[in-house]
N, C-alpha and C positions, 0 to 999 in steps of 0.2 A: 952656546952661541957659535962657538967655531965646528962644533955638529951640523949644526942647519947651514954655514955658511957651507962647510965639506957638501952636503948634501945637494944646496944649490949648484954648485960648480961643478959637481956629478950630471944632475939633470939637466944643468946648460949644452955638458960636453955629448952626452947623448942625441940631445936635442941636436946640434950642430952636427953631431956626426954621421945621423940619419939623414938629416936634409942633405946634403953635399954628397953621399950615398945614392941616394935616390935622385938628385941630378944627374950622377953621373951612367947610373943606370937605363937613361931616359935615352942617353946615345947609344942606340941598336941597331941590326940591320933590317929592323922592320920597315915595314912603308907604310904611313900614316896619311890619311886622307881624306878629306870631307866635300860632300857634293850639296852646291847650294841652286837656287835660279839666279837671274839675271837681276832681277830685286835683293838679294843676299840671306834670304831665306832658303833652307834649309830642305832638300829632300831625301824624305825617306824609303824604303821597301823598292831602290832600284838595284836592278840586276849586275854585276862586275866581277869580268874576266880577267884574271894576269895568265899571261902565256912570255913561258920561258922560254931560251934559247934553241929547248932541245924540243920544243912545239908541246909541252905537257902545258895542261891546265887548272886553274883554281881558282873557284867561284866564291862569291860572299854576296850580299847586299848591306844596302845603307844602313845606320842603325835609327831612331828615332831624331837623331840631333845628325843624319848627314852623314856621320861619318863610317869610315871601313878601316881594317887592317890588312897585310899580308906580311908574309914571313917568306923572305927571300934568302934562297937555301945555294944557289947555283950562282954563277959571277954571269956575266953578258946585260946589254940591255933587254928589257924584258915589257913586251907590249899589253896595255890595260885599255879592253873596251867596255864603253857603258851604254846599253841598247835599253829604250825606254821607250814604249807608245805614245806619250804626251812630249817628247824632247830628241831634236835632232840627235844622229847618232852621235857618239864621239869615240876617240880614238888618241891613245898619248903614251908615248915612249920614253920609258923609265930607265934613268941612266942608275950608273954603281954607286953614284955620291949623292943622289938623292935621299932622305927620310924623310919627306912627307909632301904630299902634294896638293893643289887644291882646285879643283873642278868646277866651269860655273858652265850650265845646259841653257841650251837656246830651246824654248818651246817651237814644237811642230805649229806651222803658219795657217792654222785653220780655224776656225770661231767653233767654239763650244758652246752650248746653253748654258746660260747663268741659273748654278745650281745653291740653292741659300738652304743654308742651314740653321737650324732655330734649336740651341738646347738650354735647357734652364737647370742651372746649379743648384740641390737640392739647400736648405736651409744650413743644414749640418751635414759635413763628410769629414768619414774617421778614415786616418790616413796612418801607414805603419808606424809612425812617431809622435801623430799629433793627431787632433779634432780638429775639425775649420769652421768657425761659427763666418758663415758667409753675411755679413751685416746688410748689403745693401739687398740680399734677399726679403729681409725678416721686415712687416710693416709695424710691429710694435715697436721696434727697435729704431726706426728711423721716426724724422721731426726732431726728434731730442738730444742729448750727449751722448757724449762719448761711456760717459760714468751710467749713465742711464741704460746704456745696449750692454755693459757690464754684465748686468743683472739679467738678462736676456739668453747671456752664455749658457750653456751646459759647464755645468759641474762649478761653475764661478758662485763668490758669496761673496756681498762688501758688509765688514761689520762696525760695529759702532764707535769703533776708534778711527773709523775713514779705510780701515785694513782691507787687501782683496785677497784671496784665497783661492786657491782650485784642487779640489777632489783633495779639500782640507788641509793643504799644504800652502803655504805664505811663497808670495808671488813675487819675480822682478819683472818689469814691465820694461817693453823697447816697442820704439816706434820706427817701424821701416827699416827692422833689426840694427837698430840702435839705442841703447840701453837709455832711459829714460831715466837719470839718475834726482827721482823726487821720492817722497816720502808723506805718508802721512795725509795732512790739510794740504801741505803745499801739491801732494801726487792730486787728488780730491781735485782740487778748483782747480787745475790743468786740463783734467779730463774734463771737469763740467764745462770747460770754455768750447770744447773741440765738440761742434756740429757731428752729430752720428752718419749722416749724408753723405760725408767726408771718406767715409771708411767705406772701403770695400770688404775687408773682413777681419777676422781675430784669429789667430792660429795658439791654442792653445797647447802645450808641450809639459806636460804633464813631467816628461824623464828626463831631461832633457841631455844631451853627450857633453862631454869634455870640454867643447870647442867654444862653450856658452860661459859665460862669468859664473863661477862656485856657488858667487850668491843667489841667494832664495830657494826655497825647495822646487817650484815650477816659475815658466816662464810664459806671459801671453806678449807675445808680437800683435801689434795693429797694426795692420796695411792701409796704408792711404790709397783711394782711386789715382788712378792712371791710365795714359795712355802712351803705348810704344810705337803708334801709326805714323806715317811722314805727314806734314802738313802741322797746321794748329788745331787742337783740340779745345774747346773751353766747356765749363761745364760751371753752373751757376744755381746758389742753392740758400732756398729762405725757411724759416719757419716759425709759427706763433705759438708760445704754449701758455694756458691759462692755468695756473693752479686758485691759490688767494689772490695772489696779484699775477700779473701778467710778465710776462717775459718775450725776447726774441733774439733770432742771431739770423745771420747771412753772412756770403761769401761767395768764392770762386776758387777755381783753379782751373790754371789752365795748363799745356804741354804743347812745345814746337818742337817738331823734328824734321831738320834739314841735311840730308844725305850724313854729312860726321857730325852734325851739332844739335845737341838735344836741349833745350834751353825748357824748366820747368818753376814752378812756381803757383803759391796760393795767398789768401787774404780771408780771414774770416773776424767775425767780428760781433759779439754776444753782447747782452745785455739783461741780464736776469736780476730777480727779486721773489727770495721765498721766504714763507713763513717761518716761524722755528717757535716752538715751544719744549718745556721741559719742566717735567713733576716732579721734583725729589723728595724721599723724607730721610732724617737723620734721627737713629736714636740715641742718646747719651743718657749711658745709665751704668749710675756710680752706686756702691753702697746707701748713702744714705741723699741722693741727688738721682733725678728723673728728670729727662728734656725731652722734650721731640718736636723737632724740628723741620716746616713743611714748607719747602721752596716750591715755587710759582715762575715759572721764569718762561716773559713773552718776549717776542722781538721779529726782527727780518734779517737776510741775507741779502745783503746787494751786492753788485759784483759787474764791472763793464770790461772787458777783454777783450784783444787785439791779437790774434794769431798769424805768425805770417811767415813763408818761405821762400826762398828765390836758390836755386844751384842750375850748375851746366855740365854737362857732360861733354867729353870731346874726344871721341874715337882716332886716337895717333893715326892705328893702323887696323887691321881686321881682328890683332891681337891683344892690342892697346886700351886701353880705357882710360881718361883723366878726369877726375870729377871734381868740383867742389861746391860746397852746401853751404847757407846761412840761411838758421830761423830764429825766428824771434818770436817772444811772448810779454804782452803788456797787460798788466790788470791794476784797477783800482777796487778795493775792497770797503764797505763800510758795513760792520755786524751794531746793530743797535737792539738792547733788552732792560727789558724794564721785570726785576723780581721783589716779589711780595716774599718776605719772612714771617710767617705767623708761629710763633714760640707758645707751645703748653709743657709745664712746669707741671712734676708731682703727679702726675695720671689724670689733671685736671680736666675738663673739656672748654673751660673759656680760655682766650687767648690769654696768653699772660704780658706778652709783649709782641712788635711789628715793625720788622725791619724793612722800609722800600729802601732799593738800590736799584739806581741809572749804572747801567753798563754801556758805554762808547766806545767802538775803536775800528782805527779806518789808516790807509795807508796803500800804496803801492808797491806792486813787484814787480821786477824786469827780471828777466831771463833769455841767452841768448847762447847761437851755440854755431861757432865756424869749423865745419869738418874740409878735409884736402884726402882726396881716392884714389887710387893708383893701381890698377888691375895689370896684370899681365898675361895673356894663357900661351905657355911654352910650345905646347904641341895640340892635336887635334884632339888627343884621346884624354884630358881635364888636367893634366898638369900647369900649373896660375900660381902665380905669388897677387897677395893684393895689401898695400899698406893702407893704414886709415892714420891719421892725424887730428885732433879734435882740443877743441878750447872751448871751454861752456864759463863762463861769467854769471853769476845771479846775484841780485840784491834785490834786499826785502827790508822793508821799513813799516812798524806798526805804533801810531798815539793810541794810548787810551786812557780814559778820562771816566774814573769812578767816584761817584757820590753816597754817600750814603746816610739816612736818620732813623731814630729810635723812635717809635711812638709809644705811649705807655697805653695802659686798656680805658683810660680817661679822656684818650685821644691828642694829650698833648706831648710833648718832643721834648727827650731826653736833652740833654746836655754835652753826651758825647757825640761826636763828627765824623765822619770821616770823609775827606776829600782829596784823593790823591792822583795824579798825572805819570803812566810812565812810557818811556819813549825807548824802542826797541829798536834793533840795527843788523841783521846780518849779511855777509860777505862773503859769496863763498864762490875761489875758482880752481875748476876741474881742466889738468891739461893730461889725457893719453896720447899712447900710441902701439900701433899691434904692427904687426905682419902674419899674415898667415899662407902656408905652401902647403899645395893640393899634389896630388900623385895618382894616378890609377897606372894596376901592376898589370892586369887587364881589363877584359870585360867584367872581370866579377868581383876583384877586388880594389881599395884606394885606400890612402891612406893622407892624413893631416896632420901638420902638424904649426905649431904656431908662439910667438912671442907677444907678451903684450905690458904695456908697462903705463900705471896711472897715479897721479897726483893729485891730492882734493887739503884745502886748505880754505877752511871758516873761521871768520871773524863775526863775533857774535858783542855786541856791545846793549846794556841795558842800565837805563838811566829812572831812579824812582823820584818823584819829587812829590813833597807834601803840599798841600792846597788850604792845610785848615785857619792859619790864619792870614788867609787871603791871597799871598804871596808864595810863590813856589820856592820850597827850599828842598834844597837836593839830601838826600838822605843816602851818603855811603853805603851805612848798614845794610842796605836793601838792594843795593846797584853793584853791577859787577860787569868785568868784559871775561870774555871767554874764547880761547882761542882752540883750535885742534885741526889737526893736521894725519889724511891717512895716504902711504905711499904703497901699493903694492908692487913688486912683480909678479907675471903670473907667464907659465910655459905647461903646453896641452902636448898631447900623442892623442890618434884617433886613430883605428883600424877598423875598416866597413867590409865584408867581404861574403861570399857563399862557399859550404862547403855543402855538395848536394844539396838537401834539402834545409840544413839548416842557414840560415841569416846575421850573422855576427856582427856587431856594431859594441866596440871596447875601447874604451878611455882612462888616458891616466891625466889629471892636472894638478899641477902644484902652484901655489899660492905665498908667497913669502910678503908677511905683512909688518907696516910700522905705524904705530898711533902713538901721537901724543896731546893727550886733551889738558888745556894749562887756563886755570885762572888766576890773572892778573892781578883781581882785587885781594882773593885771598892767599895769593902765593903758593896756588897747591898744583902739584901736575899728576896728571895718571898717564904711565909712559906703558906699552906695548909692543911685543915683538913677536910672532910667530908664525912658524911655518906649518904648513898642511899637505896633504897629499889626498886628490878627490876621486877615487874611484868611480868609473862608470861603466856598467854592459848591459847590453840588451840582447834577447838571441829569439829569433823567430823560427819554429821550427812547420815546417809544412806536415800535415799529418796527412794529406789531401789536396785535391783542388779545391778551392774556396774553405780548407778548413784549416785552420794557422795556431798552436801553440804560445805564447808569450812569458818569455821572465826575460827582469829588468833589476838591478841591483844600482842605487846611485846613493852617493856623500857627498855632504855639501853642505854650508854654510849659509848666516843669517847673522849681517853686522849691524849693532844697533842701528837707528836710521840719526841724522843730525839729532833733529827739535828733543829727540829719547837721554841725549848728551849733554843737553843744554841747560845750565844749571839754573837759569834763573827762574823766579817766581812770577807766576803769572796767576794775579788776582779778579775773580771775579765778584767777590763782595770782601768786607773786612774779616770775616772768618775762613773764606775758604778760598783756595790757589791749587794750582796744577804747576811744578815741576821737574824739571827731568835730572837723570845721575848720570855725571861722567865718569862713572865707575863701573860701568856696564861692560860686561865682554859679550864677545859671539856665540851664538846658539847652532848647534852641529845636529843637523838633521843626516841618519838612517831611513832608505826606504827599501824594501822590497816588494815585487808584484810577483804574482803569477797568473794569466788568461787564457781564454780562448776567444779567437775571432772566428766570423763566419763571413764570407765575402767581403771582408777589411768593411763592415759595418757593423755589422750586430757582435758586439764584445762584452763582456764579462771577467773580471779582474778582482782577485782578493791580494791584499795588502796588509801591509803593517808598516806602519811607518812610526822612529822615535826621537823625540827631540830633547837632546841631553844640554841642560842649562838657558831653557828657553827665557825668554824676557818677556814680561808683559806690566802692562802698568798695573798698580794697586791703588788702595783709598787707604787713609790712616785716619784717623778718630783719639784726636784728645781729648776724652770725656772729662777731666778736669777745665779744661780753660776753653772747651768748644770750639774748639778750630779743627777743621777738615780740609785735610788737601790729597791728593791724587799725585803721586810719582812713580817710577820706573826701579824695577829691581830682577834679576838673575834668580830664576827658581830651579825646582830641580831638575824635571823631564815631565815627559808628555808620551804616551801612547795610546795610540791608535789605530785597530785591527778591526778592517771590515771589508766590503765589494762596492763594486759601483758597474751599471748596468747601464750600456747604450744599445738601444734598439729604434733605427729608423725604420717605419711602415709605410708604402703606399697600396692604401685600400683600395683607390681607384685613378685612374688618371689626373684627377681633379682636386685628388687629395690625401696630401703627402703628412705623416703625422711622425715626430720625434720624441723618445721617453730618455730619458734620465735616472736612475735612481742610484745613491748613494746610502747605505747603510752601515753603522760601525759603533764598536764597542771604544769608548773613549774614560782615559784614566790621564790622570794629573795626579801629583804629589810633591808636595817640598816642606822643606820647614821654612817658618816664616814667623817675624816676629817674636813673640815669646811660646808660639806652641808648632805645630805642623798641621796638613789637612792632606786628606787625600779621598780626592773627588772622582766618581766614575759615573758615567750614566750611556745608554743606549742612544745614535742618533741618526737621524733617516733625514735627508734629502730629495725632493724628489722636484725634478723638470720635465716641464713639456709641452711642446711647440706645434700646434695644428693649425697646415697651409691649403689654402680651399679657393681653385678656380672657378671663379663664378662666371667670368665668360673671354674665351679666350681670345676669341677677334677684335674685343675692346679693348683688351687687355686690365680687369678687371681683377682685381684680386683680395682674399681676406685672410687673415690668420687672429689665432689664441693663441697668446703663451701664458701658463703659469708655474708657479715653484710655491716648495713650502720647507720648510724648515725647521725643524722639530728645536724642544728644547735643549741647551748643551752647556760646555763648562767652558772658560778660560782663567787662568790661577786662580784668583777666588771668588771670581765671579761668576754668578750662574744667570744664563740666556736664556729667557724666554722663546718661544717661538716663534716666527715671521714669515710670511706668506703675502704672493704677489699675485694678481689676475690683470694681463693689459689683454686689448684687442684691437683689430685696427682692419681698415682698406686701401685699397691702392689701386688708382686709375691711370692707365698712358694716357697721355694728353700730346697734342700737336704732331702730329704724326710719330706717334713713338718716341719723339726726339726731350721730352717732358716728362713730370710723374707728379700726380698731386697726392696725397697721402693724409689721413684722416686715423687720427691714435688717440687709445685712453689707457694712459698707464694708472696703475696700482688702483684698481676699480675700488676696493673694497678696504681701502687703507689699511692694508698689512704689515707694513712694510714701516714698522716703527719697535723704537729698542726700548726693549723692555730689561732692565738688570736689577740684580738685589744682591746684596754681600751681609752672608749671616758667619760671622770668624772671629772666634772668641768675642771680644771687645764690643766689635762694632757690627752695626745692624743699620744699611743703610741701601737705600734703592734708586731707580732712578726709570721715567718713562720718557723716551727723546719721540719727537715725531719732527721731520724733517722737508714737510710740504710735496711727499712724493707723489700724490695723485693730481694726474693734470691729462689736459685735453691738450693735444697740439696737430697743428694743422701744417704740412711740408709743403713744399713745392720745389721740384728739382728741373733743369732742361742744361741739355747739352749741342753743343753742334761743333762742326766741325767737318772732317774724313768717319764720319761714324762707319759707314761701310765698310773700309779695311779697317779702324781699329777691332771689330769683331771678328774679322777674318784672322787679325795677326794676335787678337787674346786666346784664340783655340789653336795657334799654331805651338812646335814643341818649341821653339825660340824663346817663348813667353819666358820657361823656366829660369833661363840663364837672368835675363831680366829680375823676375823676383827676390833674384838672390840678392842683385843691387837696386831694389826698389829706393827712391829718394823721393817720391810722392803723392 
């Protein structure tokens, strides 16, 4: 312990000593400078003289964002002009105590022709660090969720534990780069709440630097629509999807922007109903005893949600930013199933017994989350401190009410009951806080570096109560509270830089973590302490114009998620429950790539990636007393060596087509139970997205996407296959200002989990289908300033923007 502690106070003092370093480095005798218009946008590729005392001179232009440098070598003042054909001349004398100055040009007083520009974002663009699945391009992808356009991704996969994945790697999700700290069902019905409409796109980040939380092996950011234009923006959006039963959501969001005050905010508001069915069979088979056992389980998903955001922005000064956010999430849940147990005994083929079991349970969740922003950019050339402060609050409450009776093959009812009620609670609030300082050394080089420090503390309480004779009695034995508590700190280093041809992007972050998971009922605790260090580099080497080299090396972590910790038993008939161990540790993912790009689109990338101590759930099979339950356990590792293949096509103007493919050798092994397994199998991937203008002056448009997904392993379970076909159109309506939208996902119902576990003992399988083929019909319309918000979304100002996107 006083190791890690030496070690921390090593890398604090580092940390501290390079910032305060690099402050004081920033006081130079350069002249720092940025040239905007009379609007405070930014101009680029203008022409700028300094002429010294002794009449020598020294040319540069703007860069993309505006700004210039010079190096002043000689003492006197020293005259800078900026001569522009579109902008009066100017003219401005630079004294010795100056470092940086700021320029605004007056346009030349003459009328131009109004020149419009019309370009369209392809579907997909691969960017040197990430993919961009642009969503509000894609028409299968919209009408529906958020969880819906998921599956829409290149390289993304949601599997049958509600889990997302990308190019096979286990995902942290942030929205409007902000960590989205849910998991599981709770991550699941979040996203299903959130209209796809909503989104302007997914940046998926496959490697992601230092600067990003350790946790998960990749990272997908989802951007909310917005607008950075003056004026009010509002934008208004419905949709109907019919699967078995019908569904709907709507909503808004709007954006004002008033010279310093940017006041933004949404409301959406869903109301869904799906089918859900589930086939399982159980074999139990003992020595001189044969069971097999074949569950039936129908039911629905209902779910009504309330999403909703309000923050402001308030520009101090040109260099200022104050921001603060509040959003909120409201759901009521009611899951209702009804399972037939038909039991054959001895290899018989008549039923030998029949268990029906009512499953109920319904409840609410709130979620809610106040962040406070604080930017500051020092100088012109990206030097910025920026603090965030955040408190997220959630509370989840779930009744459920199971019944159960025996039928004998005679048709009459056993004598035993089962009737039991249990009432669930959990509490959980997350308070961080970061800073992080930005540096560029010049043009070619910057450096970050950053603190950050967070608090999560759940309160988990579960209450069982028996029903069978009539009156609810609370049953200790069965009920527990459960407490746990995780505090990290965490301090990054990032160095981005050229050296010739190559690109260097190198990260160190350390991680100093405390868990302690404690049940109250049974007076037991599981305490944790530990420190890490996450390496990360990327280096792009130019072999060529348009031809680019790639390797990527990153470490990084995978903490259980809560529900995986939480010990209590969660029944859904009297023989069988789900759950979790808080005795789980962290699963430490290795990856390495190596590619080539071709015009930062068409890539190719082989890998390996291993995950030492991964967690995944399991089944267990008492074949003596016939009870099966599903928990959480630490196995040994996982590897995975294979490529993945992005090639965007347009074959003609009209139509734009994207592939996918993902292939790779996959191994698993651990001991487990009383023996070990070690499973490998070959597994292929493949997406693909074809976008086809049918007429451009209506604005008329269609696309295909599908994927398929071969069969694959997880600890002892083995995946069937799954494959998706949606299609859809998309019309402008009301002068452009509208879009009506016409989708049919999952044509061919593929897109259902197929599992079986054959391991030692037990032999048990299961087929989930989850109501994903549906027809839905969108409708989107916007107004406002549309005209300059498309002028100022292609402007380079945008970027800076992005970076603190809030809606």
């Amino acid at each position: 312990m006083k190791k890690q502690k030496d070690m921390l106070k090593t890398l604090t003092g580092i940390v501290t000593l390079v910032f305060f370093t690099m402050v004081l480095q920033a006081q130079n005798k350069a002249i720092n400078g940025i040239v905007k218009d009379q609007l405070g946008h930014p101009i680029a590729m203008v022409s700028i003289v300094l002429q010294s005392p002794q009449k020598s001179e020294i040319k540069t232009v703007s860069n993309e964002k505006g700004q210039f440098t010079f190096k002043i070598t000689t003492s006197g003042p020293h005259i800078l002009a900026i001569n522009s054909i579109a902008y009066v001349p100017y003219q401005y004398t630079i004294l010795n105590t100056e470092d940086s100055i700021r320029i605004t040009l007056t346009p030349v007083n003459h009328q131009l022709k109004e020149v419009k520009i019309i370009s369209n974002k392809p579907t997909i663009e691969r960017k040197i660090d990430k993919v961009v699945f642009n969503v509000e391009n894609s028409i299968a992808a919209s009408g529906g969720t958020v969880w819906d356009a998921l599956t829409k991704a290149p390289g993304v996969q949601t599997g049958f534990e509600e889990s997302i994945s990308l190019n096979g790697k286990s995902v942290l999700v942030y929205v409007d780069n902000k960590i989205l700290r849910l998991s599981g069902e709770d991550l699941s019905n979040y996203l299903k709440s959130l209209p796809s409409d909503n989104i302007s796109k997914m940046e998926l980040i496959a490697n992601p630097s230092s600067k990003y939380d350790a946790e998960g092996g990749a990272i997908i950011n989802i951007i909310s629509k917005k607008s950075i234009t003056q004026g009010l923006n509002v934008n208004l959006n419905s949709a109907y999807n019919q699967s078995k039963y019908g569904s709907y959501n709507w909503g808004s969001n709007f954006n004002y922007r008033k010279n310093k005050v940017n006041i933004y905010g949404s409301y959406n508001y869903s109301d869904s109903k799906k089918n859900y069915s589930d086939d399982e069979y159980i074999i139990y088979d003992n020595v001189n005893d044969y069971a097999l056992w074949v569950n039936a389980k129908r039911g629905y998903r209902k779910r009504q949600t309330s999403n909703y955001k309000l923050g402001v922005d308030y520009s101090i000064s040109d260099n200022q930013v104050l921001g603060i956010l509040f959003t909120g999430f409201n759901s009521n849940f009611l899951r209702d199933n009804n399972v037939i147990t038909n039991i054959f005994n001895d290899h018989k083929l008549s039923i030998d017994s029949t268990l029906k079991t009512h499953n109920k349970a319904d409840g609410p969740t709130n979620r809610y989350s106040f962040n406070f922003n604080y930017k500051i950019k020092l100088d012109t050339l990206g030097q910025s401190l920026n603090f965030d402060f955040d408190f997220a609050p959630y509370k989840n409450k779930g009744n459920q009410a199971i019944s159960n009776i025996t039928l004998l093959p005679d048709g009459t009812q056993a004598p035993d009951l089962f009737n039991v009620n249990t009432i669930s609670k959990q509490k959980i609030n997350i308070w961080s806080g970061k800073v992080d300082y930005s540096y560029a050394f010049n043009k070619t080089w910057s450096f970050d570096a950053g603190l950050k420090y967070s608090s999560i503390e759940t309160n988990n309480s579960f209450a069982y109560f028996n029903l069978v004779t009539g009156s609810p009695i609370l049953d200790l034995s069965k009920s527990d509270n459960f407490n746990y508590t995780e505090n990290t700190f965490a301090q990054y280093l990032t160095l981005n830089g050229q050296i010739n041809k190559f690109n260097i992007q190198a990260g160190l972050r350390g991680e100093y973590t405390m868990t302690n998971g404690h049940s109250i009922t049974l007076d037991t605790s599981n305490v944790s302490k530990y420190f890490r260090l996450f390496p990360t580099v990327q280096i792009i080497y130019s072999i060529a114009t348009d031809h680019d080299l790639n390797l990527a090396y990153s470490y990084r972590i995978t903490r259980p998620d809560y529900w995986r910790l939480n010990p209590f038993k969660y029944y859904s008939s009297p023989y069988t429950y789900l759950e979790g161990n808080p005795a789980l540790k962290p699963a430490y993912i290795q990856d390495i790539e190596i590619g080539y790009t071709y015009k930062q689109q068409n890539n190719i990338t082989f890998f390996r990636i291993q995950t030492n101590g991964m967690f995944s759930n399991i089944t267990v099979q008492d074949n003596v007393n016939k009870i099966f339950y599903d928990t959480q356990q630490n196995l040994n590792k996982s590897i995975e060596t294979g490529f993945y293949l992005s090639v965007p096509v347009t074959a003609f103007k009209w139509w734009e087509m994207n592939y996918f493919v993902q292939g790779s050798y996959k191994q698993e092994s651990s001991n487990y139970l009383q023996g070990s397994y070690n499973y490998h199998t070959l597994f292929i991937y493949l997406n693909t997205s074809q976008s086809f203008v049918i007429n451009a002056k209506a604005g008329l448009k269609a696309d295909i996407s599908a994927w398929y997904s071969s069969p694959s392993i997880q600890g002892i379970f083995k995946l069937n296959r799954t494959n998706d076909i949606s299609a859809g159109i998309r019309k402008n309506i009301f002068g452009n200002h509208g879009t009506i939208k016409l989708a049919v996902n999952d044509i061919l119902y593929g897109n259902a989990y197929r599992v079986k576990v054959d391991y030692l003992n037990q032999h048990n399988g299961f087929v989930e289908k989850n109501d994903t083929r549906q027809i839905s019909l969108s409708l989107t319309y916007k107004f406002g300033n549309i005209k300059l918000a498309s002028a100022r979304t292609r402007s380079t100002a945008a970027e800076d923007e992005t970076k603190r996107a809030r809606n």
